[in-house]
N, C-alpha and C positions, 0 to 999 in steps of 0.2 A: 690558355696556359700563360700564366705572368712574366714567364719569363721571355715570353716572343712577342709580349703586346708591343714592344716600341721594334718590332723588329721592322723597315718599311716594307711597304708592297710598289710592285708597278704598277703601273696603268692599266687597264684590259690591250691586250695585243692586236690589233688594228693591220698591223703590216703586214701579218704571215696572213690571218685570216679571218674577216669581218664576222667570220660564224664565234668565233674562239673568245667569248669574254672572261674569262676566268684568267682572277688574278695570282699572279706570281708572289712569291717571295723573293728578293734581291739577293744574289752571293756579298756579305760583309767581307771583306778584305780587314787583315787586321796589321798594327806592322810589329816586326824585328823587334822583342824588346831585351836590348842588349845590355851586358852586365856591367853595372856601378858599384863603388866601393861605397854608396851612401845608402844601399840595396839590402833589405833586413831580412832577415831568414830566421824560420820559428821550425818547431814540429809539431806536426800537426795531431790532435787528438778524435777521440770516435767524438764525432756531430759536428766536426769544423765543417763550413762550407765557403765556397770563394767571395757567394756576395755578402755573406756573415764578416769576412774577412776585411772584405770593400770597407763595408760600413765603420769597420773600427779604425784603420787606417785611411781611411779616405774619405773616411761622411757619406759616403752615395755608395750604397748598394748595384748599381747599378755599371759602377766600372771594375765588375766581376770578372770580367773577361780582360782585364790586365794581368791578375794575380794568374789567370790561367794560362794565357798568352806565356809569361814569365817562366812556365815550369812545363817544359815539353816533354818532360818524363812522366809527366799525368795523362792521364785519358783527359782529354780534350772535349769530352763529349758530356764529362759527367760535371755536375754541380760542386762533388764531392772529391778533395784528394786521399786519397790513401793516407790510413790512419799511421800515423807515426812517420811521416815520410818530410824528409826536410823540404820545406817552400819558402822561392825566395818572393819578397815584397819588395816593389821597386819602390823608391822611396817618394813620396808625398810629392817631395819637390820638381821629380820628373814629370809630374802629371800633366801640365803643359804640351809641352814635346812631343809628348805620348800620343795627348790627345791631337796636336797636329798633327801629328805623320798618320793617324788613323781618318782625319776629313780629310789631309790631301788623296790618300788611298780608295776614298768612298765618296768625291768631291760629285761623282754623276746620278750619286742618288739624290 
């Protein structure tokens, strides 16, 4: 599934039990993205998707999970927002910031 390829893995588990090699998936921690007046807001239509979104605003498909992050009145789980439903975009410039407080949050994987 493409969408979990960069997700990381641990190590095989050694500590609880030499028998237990099978690997984990790591909980991502995401952070707070809080509201700015430089934050663009669309509505969305049938076949938007967040990393569709990424990519127009951001170049990288890939920081999909900002646009979702940013709108907790969406299902969280899905790719897709609800058709007609206002999303805010945080703006381009915060991407920085964004992206630091998400590796200080996940600095042990």
């Amino acid at each position: 599934m493409p969408r979990y390829s960069q997700t990381p893995l641990t190590r095989p588990v050694t500590q609880i039990s030499t028998v237990d090699q099978k690997l984990r998936y790591i909980n991502v921690k995401y952070p707070t993205i809080t509201l700015d007046p430089q934050d663009v807001y669309v509505y969305t239509v049938q076949g938007d998707r967040y990393d569709v979104m990424a990519l127009t605003f951001y170049k990288d498909p890939d920081l999909w999970w900002i646009i979702n992050r940013a709108n907790p009145s969406q299902d969280s789980a899905s790719l897709f927002p609800a058709i007609g439903a206002q999303i805010r975009i945080p703006s381009p410039f915060r991407l920085t910031s964004i992206l630091s407080q998400y590796d200080a949050l996940n600095q042990t994987i």
